[in-house]
C-alpha positions in Angstrom: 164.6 -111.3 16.7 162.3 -112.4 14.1 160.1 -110.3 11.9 158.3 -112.8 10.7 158.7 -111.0 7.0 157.2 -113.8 5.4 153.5 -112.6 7.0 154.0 -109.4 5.9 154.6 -111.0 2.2 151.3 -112.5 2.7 149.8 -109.6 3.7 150.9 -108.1 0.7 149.4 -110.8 -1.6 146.2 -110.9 -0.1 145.6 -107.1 -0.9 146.8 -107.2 -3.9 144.1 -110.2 -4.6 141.5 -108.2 -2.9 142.0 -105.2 -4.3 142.2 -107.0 -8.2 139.1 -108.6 -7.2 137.2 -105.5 -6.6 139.3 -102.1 -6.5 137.0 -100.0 -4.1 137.0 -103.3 -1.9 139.5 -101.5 1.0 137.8 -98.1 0.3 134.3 -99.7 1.2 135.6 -101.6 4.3 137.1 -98.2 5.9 133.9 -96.6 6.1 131.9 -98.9 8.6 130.9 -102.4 9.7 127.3 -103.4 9.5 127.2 -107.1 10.0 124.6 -109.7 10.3 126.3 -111.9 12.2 128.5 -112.4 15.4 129.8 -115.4 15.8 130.9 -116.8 19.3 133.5 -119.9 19.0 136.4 -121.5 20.2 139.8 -120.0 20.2 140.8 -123.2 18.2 143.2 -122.2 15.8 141.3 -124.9 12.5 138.4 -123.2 13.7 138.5 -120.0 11.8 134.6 -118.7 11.3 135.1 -116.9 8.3 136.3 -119.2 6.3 133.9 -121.9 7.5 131.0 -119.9 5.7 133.0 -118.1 3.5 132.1 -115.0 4.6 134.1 -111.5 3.9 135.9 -108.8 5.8 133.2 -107.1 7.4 130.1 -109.6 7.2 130.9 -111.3 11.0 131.9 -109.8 14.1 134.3 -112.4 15.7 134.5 -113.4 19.6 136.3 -116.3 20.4 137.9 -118.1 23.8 139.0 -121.5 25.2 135.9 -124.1 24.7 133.1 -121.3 23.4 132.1 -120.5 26.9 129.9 -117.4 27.8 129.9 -116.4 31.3 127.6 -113.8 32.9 130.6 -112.9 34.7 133.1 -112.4 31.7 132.8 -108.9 30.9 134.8 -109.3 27.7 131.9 -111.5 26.0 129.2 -109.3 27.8 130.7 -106.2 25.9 131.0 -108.2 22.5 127.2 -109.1 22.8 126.6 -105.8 24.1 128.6 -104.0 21.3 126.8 -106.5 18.3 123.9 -106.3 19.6 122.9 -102.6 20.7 125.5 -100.7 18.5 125.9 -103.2 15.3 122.3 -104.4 15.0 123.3 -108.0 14.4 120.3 -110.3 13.1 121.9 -113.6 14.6 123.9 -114.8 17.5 125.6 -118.2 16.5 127.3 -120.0 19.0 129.7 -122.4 17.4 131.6 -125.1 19.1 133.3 -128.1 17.4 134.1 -131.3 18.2 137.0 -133.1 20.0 137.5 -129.6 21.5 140.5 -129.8 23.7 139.1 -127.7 26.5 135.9 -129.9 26.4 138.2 -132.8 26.7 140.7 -131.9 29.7 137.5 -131.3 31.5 136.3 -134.6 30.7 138.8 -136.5 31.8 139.6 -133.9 34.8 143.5 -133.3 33.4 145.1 -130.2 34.8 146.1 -127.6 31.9 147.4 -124.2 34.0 145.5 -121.0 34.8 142.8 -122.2 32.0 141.7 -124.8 34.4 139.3 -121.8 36.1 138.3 -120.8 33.0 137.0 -124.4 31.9 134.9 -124.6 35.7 132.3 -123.9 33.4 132.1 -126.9 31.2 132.9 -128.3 34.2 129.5 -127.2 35.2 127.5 -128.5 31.9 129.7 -131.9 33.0 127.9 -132.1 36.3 124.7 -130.7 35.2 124.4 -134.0 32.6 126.4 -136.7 33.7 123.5 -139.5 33.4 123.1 -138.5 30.1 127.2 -138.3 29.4 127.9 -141.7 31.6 125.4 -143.5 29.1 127.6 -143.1 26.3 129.6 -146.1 25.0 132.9 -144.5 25.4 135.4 -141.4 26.1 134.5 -140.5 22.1 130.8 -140.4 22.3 131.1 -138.9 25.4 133.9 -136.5 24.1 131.5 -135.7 21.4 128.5 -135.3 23.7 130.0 -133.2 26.0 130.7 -130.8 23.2 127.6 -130.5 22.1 125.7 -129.6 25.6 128.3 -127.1 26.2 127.6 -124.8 22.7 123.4 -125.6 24.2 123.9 -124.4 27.3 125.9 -121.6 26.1 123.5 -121.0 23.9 121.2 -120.5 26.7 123.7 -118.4 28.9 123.6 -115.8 25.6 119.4 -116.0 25.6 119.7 -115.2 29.3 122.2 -112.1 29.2 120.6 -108.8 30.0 121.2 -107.6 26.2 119.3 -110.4 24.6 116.4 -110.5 26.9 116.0 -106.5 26.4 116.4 -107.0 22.9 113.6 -109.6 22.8 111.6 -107.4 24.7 112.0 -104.3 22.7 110.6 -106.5 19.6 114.7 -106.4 18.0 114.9 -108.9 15.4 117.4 -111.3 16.7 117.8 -114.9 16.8 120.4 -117.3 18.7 121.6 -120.3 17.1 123.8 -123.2 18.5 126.1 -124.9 15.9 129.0 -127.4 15.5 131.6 -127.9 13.5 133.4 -131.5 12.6 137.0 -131.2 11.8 136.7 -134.5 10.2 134.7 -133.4 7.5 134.8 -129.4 7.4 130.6 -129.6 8.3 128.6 -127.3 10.4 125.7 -129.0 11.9 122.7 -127.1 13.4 122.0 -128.5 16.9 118.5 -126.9 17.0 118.6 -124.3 19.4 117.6 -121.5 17.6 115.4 -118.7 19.1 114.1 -115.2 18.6 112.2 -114.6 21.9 112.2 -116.0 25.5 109.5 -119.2 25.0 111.5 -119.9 22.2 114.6 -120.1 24.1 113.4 -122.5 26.7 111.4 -124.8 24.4 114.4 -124.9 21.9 116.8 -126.0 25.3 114.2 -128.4 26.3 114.2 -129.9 22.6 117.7 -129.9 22.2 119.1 -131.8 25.2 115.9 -134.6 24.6 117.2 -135.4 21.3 120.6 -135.7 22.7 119.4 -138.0 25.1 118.1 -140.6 22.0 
C-alpha cells in the first residue's frame, strides 16, 4: 500500500514556512474561525479558492461540488450556508464557477458520465430555462462559455432564495451574494454582476445579469 510519504514531506514544509513566517501563526488558527467569506465553487481540482485570492487559513469557509450547483434539496450546501451564515457571520456569499467546466459541458452536449448525471439535472435545468439565448451562440465554445455563466447566475439566485438568506435579509444581517467566474486561461476572476444585499436587489441584479448576457 502506499503512504503517500511524500505529502506528508510537504506537509512538513509548509509548517515549517508558516510557522517561520509568523511563529504564533498555528497558535492563532487553533482558537477559532471568523471569516468573511464563504465561497461556493466547483469541485474542479485547478480551481482551488484560496489561492485564486490569496487568501489564508482561516479567511474563507470552503464548499465545493460538481459544476457549483446549489439545490434547495441538497442538505449538505443548505448546512454550509446555514453554518456561514447564522453561526460564522459571513459578510459575502460568492458563488464561483469557471469556464469550460466539465459538468457544464456533459450537460451540454447531453453525454452520460455515471451517478453524477442526477446531480448535473440541474444545469440541465438552467439549459432548458435559456436555450434561445444558448442556441444563438456561434458555436459549442460560446455556448460552452455561456452555459457556465447562467449556471453560477442562477445559482446565485437559488442562494438569495434559501430560507437562511432571505431571514438574514430580513433581520437587517449585513450580507451580500456575488456571482463570479474564473478563466483557466488566464488565472482571472470576472464579476458577472449579480451582487445583492437584500431581496430587490436580488431580482434586479438577475434581471440585469441574464440581459447583458443576451448582448
Amino acid at each position: 500500500m502506499e503512504a503517500l510519504q511524500f505529502l506528508f514531506e510537504r506537509n512538513r514544509v509548509w509548517a515549517a514556512d508558516q510557522r517561520a513566517a509568523d511563529p504564533k501563526f498555528f497558535e492563532h488558527l487553533a482558537v477559532a474561525q471568523k471569516p468573511d467569506f464563504l465561497w461556493i465553487g466547483c469541485a474542479d481540482s485547478r480551481v482551488p479558492a484560496e489561492k485564486l485570492v490569496q487568501l489564508a487559513p482561516g479567511e474563507v469557509f470552503v464548499h465545493r461540488n460538481v459544476a457549483n450547483v446549489v439545490a434547495h434539496t441538497d442538505f449538505n450546501s443548505l448546512s454550509v450556508i446555514q453554518f456561514a451564515v447564522d453561526i460564522l457571520q459571513v459578510r459575502h456569499v460568492i458563488v464561483c464557477g469557471h469556464y469550460g467546466c466539465s459538468g457544464v459541458l456533459a450537460t451540454l452536449r447531453g453525454d452520460r458520465v455515471g451517478l453524477a448525471d442526477n446531480w448535473l439535472r440541474h444545469v440541465d435545468d438552467v439549459f432548458r430555462k435559456h436555450q434561445p439565448l444558448l442556441d444563438a451562440q456561434a458555436g459549442e465554445e460560446e455556448r460552452l462559455s455561456r452555459l457556465c455563466e447562467l449556471n453560477v447566475i442562477e445559482q446565485v439566485a437559488n442562494v438569495s432564495k434559501t430560507t437562511v438568506v432571505r431571514d438574514a435579509w430580513d433581520r437587517g444581517q449585513d450580507l451580500t451574494v456575488h456571482g463570479w467566474i474564473y478563466g483557466m486561461q488566464d488565472g482571472l476572476l470576472r464579476d458577472l454582476h449579480t451582487s445583492a444585499s437584500t431581496h430587490a436587489e436580488a431580482r434586479d441584479a438577475y434581471d440585469a445579469s441574464v440581459c447583458s448576457l443576451r448582448g
